[in-house]
C-alpha positions as CSV (number, residue, x, y, z in Angstrom):
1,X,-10.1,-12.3,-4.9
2,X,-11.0,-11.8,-8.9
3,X,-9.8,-14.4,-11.1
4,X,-7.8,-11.4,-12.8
5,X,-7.8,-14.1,-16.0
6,X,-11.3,-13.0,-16.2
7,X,-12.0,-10.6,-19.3
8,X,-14.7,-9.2,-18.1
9,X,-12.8,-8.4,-14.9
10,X,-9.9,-7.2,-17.1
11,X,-12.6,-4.6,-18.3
12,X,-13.3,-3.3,-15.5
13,X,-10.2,-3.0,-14.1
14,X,-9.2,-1.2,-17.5
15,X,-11.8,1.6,-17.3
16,X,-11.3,2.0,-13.5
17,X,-8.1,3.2,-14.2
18,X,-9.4,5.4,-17.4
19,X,-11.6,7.1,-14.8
20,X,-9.0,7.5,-12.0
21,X,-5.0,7.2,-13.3
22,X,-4.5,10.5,-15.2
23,X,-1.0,11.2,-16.4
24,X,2.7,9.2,-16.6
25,X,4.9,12.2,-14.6
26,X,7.8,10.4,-13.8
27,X,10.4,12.9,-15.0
28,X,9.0,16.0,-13.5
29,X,8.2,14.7,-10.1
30,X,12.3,13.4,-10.0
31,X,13.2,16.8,-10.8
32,X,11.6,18.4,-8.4
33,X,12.8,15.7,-5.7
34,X,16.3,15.7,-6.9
35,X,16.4,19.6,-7.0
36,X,14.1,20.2,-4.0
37,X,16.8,22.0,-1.9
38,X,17.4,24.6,-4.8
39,X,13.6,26.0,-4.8
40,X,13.0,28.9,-2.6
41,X,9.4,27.5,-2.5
42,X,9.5,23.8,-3.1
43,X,6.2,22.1,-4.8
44,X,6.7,19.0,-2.8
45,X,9.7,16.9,-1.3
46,X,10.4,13.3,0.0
47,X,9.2,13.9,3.1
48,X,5.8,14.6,1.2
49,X,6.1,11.0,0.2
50,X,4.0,8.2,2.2
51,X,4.0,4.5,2.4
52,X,7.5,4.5,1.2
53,X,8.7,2.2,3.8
54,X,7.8,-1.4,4.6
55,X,8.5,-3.4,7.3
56,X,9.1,-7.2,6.3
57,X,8.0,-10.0,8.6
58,X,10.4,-12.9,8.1
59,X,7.5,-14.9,6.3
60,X,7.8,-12.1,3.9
61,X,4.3,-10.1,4.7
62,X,4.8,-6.4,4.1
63,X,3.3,-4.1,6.7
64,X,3.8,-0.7,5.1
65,X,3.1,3.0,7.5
66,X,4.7,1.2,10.2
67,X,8.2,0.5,11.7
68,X,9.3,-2.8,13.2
69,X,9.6,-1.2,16.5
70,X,6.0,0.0,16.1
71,X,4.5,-3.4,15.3
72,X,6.7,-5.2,18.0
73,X,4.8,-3.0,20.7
74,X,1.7,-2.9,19.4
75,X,2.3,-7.6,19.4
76,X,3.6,-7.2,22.9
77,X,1.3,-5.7,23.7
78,X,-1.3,-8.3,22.8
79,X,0.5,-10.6,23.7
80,X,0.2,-9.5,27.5
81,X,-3.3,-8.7,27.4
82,X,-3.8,-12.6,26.4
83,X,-1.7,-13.3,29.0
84,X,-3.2,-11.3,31.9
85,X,-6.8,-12.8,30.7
86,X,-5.9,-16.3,31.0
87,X,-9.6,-17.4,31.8
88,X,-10.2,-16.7,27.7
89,X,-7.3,-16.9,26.2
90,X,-6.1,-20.5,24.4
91,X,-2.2,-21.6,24.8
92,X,-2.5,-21.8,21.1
93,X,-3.6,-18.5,20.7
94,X,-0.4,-17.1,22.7
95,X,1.8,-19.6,20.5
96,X,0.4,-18.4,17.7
97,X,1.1,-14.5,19.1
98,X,4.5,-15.8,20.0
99,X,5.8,-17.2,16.8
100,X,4.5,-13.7,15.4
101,X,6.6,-11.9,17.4
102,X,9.7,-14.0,16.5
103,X,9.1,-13.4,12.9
104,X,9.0,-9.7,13.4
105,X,11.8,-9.5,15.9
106,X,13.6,-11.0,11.8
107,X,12.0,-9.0,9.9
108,X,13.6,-5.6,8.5
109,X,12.1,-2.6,7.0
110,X,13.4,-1.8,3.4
111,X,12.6,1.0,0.7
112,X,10.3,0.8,-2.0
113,X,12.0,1.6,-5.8
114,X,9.3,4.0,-7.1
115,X,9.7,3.1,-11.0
116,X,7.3,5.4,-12.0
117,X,5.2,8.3,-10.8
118,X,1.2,8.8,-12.2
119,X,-0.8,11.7,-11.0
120,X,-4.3,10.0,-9.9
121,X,-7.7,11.2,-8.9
122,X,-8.4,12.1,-5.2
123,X,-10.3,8.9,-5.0
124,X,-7.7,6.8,-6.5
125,X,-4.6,8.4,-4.6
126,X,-6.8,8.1,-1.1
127,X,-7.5,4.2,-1.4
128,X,-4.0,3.7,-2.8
129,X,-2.6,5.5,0.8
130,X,-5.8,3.9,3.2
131,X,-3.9,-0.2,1.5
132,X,-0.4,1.0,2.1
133,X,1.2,2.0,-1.4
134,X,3.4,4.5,-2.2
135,X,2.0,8.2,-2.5
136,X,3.0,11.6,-2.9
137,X,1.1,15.1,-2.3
138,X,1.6,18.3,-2.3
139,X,-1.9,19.3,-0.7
140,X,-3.9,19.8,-4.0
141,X,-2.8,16.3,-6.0
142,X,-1.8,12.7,-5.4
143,X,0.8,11.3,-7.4
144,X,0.7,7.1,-7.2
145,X,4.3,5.7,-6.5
146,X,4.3,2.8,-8.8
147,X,6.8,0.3,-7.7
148,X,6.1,-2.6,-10.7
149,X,6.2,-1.5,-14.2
150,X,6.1,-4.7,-16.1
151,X,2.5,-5.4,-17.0
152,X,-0.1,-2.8,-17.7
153,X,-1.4,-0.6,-14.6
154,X,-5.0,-2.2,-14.9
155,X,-3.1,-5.1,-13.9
156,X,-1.2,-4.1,-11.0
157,X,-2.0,-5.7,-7.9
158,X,-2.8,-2.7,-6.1
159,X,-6.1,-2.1,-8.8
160,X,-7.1,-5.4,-8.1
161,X,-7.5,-5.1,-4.5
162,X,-8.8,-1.7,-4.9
163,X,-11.6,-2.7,-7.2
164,X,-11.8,-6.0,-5.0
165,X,-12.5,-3.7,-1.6
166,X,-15.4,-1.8,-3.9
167,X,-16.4,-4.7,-4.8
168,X,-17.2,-3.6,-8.4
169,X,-15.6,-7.4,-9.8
170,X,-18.0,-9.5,-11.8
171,X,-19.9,-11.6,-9.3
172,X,-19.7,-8.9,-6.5
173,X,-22.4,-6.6,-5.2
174,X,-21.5,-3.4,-6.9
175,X,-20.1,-5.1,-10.2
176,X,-20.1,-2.4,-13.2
177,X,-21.7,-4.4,-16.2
């Protein structure tokens, strides 16, 4: 991943979020969630809200849009099919699967603290629900959960591996210059 050190990788980050974050709405969007049952037509509600669970392996790897149960089954799963193809599967390759499962079967899914609420572009709001973070829409906008509000937003993780997947990073194939 980008050396995030990198000025020139700073840049980019800084004007990817010029182009794509639009507007701090923090204070209307809790309104409307906090008063949602009072509307006769409601803009948008917390079950419009995605990504905002995460289940948490015991090694600490967040696997948001799923439950435990979901990722247990879907392990299990594999875990029989490398089982019932013995000819190609390795004993370490089911250890391996089996130690995963044990750190899920301790693992717990917890709530992510929104701390702030940025409408976004269409692009911007669909990479940040294809990785997992925390948005909300109402069917004509996408409002970016943020759940980290002590550095600037060019410098939020989730940019970073945004701009990493586009591969628009000094050194990559589609760097902006």
């Amino acid at each position: 991943m980008e050396n995030s050190a990198n000025e020139k990788n700073q840049d980019i980050k800084q004007r990817f979020v010029g182009r794509h974050v639009k507007s701090r709405v923090t204070a209307m969007v809790e309104y409307i969630l906090q008063s949602a049952e009072n509307f006769e037509i409601k803009p948008f509600s917390y079950d419009n809200i995605e990504n905002i669970w995460v289940f948490v392996s015991s090694e600490g790897i967040e696997y948001p849009g799923k439950s435990g149960k979901e990722m247990l089954a879907q392990l299990s799963k594999e875990l029989h099919n490398l089982e019932s193809s013995v000819s190609t599967a390795t004993d370490h390759e089911i250890v391996l699967l089996t130690e995963k499962i044990k750190n899920f079967e301790q693992g717990y899914e917890t709530y992510r603290e929104v701390l702030e609420w940025w409408t976004v572009s269409d692009f911007l709001g669909k990479k940040l629900q294809e990785f997992g973070y925390v948005i909300l829409t109402d069917g004509d906008n996408y409002i970016w959960g943020r759940t980290q509000q002590d550095y600037e937003i060019w410098d939020d993780k989730c940019i970073g591996v945004i701009c990493n997947d586009m591969e628009i990073l000094e050194g990559q194939i589609n760097a902006i210059p």
